[in-house]
C-alpha positions as CSV (number, residue, x, y, z in Angstrom):
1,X,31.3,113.5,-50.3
2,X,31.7,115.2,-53.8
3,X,31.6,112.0,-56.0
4,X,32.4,114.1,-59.0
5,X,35.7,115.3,-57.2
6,X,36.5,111.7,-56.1
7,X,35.7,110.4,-59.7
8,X,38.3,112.8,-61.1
9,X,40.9,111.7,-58.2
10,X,40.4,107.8,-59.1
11,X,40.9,108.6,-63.0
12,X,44.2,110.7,-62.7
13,X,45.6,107.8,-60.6
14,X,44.2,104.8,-63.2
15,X,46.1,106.7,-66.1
16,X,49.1,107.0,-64.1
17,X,48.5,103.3,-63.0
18,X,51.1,101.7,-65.6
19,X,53.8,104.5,-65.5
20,X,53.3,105.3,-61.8
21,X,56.7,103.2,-60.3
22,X,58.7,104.9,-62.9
23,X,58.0,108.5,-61.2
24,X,57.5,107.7,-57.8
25,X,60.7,108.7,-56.1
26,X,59.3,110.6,-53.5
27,X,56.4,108.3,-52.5
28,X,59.3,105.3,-52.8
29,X,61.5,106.7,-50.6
30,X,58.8,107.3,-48.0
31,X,57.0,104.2,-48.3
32,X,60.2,102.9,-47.3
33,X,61.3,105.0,-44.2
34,X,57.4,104.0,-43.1
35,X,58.4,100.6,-43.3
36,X,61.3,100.9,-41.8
37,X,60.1,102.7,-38.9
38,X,57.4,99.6,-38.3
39,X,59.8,97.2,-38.0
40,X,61.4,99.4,-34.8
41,X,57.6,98.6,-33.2
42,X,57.0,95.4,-32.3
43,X,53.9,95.0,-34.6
44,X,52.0,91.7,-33.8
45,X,51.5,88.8,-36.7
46,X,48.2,89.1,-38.0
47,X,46.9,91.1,-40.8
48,X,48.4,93.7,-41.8
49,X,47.1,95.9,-44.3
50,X,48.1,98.9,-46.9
51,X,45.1,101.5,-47.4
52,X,45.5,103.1,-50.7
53,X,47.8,101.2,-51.5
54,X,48.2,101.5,-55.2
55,X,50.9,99.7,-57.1
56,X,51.8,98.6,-53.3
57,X,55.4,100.2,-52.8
58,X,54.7,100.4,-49.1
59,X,53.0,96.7,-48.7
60,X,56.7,95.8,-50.6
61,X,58.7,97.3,-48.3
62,X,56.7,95.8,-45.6
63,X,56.9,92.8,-46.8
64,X,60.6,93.0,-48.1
65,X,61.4,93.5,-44.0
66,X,59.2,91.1,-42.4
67,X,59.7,88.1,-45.1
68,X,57.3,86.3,-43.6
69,X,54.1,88.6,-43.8
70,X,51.7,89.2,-45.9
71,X,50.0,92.6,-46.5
72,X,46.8,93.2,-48.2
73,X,46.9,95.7,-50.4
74,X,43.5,97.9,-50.7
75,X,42.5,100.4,-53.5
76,X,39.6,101.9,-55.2
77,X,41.6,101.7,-58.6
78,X,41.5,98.1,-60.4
79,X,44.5,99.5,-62.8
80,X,47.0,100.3,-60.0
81,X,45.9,96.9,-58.3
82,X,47.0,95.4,-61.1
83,X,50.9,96.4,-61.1
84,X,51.2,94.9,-57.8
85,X,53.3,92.1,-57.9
86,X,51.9,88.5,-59.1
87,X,50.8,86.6,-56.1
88,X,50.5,89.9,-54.1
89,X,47.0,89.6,-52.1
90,X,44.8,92.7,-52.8
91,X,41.3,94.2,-52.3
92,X,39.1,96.5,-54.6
93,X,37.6,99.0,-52.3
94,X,37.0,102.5,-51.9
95,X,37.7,103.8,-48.4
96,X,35.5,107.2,-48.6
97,X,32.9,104.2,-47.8
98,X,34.9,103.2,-45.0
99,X,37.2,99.8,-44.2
100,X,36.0,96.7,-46.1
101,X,35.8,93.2,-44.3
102,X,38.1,91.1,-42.9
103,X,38.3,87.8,-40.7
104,X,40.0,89.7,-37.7
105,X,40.9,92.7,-36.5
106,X,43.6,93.9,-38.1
107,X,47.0,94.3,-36.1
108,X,48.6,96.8,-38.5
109,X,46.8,99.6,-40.5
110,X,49.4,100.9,-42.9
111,X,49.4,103.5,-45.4
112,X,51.4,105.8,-47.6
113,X,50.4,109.0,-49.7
114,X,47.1,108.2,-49.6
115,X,45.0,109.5,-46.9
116,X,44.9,113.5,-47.6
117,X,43.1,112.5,-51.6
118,X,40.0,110.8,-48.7
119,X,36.9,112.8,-47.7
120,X,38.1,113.8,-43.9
121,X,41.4,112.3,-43.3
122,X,40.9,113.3,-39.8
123,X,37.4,110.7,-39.6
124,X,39.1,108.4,-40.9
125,X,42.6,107.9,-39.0
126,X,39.4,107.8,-35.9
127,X,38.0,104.7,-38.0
128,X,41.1,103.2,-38.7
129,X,42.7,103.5,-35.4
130,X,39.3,101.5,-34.0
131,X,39.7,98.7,-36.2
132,X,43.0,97.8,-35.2
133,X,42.9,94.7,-32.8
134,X,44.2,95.5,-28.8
135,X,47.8,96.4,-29.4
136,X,47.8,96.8,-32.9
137,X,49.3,100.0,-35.1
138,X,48.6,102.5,-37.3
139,X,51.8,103.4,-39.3
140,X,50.7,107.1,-42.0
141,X,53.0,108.9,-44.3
142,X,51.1,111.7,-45.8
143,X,52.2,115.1,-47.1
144,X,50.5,118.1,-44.8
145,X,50.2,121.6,-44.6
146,X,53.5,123.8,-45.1
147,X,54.3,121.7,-48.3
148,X,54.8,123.8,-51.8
149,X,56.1,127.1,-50.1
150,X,57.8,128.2,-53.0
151,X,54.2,127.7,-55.1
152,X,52.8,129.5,-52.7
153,X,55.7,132.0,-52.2
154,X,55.0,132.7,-56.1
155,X,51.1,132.8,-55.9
156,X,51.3,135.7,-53.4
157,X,53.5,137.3,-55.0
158,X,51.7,137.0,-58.5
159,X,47.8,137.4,-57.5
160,X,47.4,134.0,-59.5
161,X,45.5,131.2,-57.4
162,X,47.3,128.5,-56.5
163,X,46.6,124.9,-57.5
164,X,48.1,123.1,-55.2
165,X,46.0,120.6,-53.5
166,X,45.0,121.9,-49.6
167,X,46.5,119.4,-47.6
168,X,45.8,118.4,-43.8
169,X,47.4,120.2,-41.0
170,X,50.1,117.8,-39.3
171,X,48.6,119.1,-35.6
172,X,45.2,117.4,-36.3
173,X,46.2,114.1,-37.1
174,X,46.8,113.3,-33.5
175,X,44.3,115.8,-31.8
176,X,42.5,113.8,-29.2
177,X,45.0,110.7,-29.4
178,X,46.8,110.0,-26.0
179,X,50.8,110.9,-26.0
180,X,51.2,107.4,-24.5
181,X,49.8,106.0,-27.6
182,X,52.3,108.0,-30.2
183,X,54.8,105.9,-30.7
184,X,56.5,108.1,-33.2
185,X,55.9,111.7,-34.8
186,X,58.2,113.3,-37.1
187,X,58.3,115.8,-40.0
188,X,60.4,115.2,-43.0
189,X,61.1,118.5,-45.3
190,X,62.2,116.3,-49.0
191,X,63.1,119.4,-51.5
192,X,62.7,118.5,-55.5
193,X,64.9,120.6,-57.5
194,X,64.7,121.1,-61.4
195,X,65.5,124.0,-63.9
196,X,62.1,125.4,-64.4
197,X,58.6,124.8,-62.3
198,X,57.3,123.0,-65.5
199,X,59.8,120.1,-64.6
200,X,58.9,120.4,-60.8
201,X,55.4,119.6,-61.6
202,X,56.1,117.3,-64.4
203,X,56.3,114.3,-61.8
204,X,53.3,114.9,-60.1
205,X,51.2,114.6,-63.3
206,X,52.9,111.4,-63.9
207,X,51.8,109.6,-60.8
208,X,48.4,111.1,-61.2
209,X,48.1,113.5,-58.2
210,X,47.5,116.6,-60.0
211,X,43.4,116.9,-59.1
212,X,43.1,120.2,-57.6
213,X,39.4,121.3,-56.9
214,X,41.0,124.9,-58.3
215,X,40.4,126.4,-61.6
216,X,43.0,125.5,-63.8
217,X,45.9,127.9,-64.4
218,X,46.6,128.9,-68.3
219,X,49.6,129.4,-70.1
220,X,49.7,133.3,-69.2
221,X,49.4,132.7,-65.4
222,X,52.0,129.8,-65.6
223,X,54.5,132.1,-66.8
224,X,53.9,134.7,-63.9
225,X,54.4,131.8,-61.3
226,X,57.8,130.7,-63.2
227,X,59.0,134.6,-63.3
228,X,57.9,135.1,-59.3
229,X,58.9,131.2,-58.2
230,X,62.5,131.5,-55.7
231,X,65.4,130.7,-58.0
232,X,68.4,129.3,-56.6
233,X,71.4,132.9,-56.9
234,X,73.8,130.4,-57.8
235,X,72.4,127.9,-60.5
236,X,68.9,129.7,-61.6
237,X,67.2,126.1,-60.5
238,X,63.6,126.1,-58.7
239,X,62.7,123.9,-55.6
240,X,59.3,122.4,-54.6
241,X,59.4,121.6,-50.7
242,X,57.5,118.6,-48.8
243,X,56.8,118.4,-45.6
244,X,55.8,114.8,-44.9
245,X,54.3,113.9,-41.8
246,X,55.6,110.0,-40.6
247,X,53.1,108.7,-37.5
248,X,52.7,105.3,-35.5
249,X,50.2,105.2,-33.5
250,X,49.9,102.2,-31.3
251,X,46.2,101.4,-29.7
């Protein structure tokens, strides 16, 4: 693991750490359809967990539905622990290292725009999927490959790089797992619209996921991206497209 690459990834998201609920829309509303698809399964009491967790929107919504359940929330960044809300039971821990400790197996593994910024996603849904306790689930929502085709639409189209982070293909998360065991699979396409591309990245600086182990851009190559970027023929606007993969996986 690059610990220079992770470094940078942990100190976007601590800056972002006190702003980060305020421009989170995307990762809100998908934290919540996760949650909402867990309480369709019928997950076992126990402990349930959010991995990467952050300021804990997922662990809320979680928690929100199934009043009577805790979930711990798990991060490698102090700062974003600390907006969880008071009382809120969380854990300092970097998961590059793998899972930290707990008394039992857990009987959910949770977690929400967070696993594509770890070394391997694919070694570590493995890991976390072994952890769970007989029965238990793993519940992801992570962006994946076929995100950003507009950036990359306007990068081909340029010859300038493009700075989007490389994210995992939606086909490997599950390679190896047994059908009976997917309890659910679907891709969600989310389109962000805004009147230039400045304002379509504007929100993914603010929640601190703008690392990109590409060289930056500068202003010159910016403005060939916003000339070549797909307008809208009717209102000049830009999109950014996600495609966000939603899993449970039951063991």
């Amino acid at each position: 693991m690059d610990k220079s690459w992770a470094n940078l990834i942990l100190k976007n998201f601590e800056h972002a750490s006190i702003n980060y609920n305020q421009a989170a829309e995307l990762q809100r509303i998908f934290a919540w359809r996760l949650a909402e698809q867990c309480i369709r399964e019928n997950i076992p009491k126990g402990i349930w967990t959010d991995l990467g967790a952050g300021t804990g929107l997922l662990a809320e919504a979680l928690e929100t539905l199934n009043p009577n359940q805790t979930v711990i929330r798990v991060d490698a960044s102090q700062e974003m622990l600390s907006q969880n809300s008071v009382g809120s039971q969380t854990q300092l821990w970097d998961l590059n290292f793998g899972l930290p400790k707990w008394p039992q197996p857990p009987t959910l593994i949770a977690s929400s725009f967070a696993l594509h910024w770890l070394h391997d996603p694919r070694r570590r849904i493995e890991e976390w999927f072994s952890a769970l306790t007989p029965g238990g689930f793993l519940a992801l929502a992570l962006p994946v490959k076929g995100s950003f085709k507009e950036w990359h639409a306007a990068a081909q189209a340029t010859g300038v790089h493009c700075t989007a982070l490389a994210l995992p293909c939606s086909k490997d998360l599950t390679r190896g797992f047994n059908r009976a065991n997917i309890r659910y699979k679907q891709l969600h396409c989310y389109t962000q619209k805004a009147s230039d591309i400045n304002s379509l990245i504007k929100p993914i600086i603010k929640v601190g996921a703008q690392a990109s182990p590409a060289a930056s851009l500068s202003v010159g190559e910016w403005r060939k991206l916003q000339k070549a970027w797909p307008h809208s023929p009717k209102d000049k606007t830009v999109s950014l497209s996600w495609l966000i993969q939603l899993l449970v996986i039951q063991r």
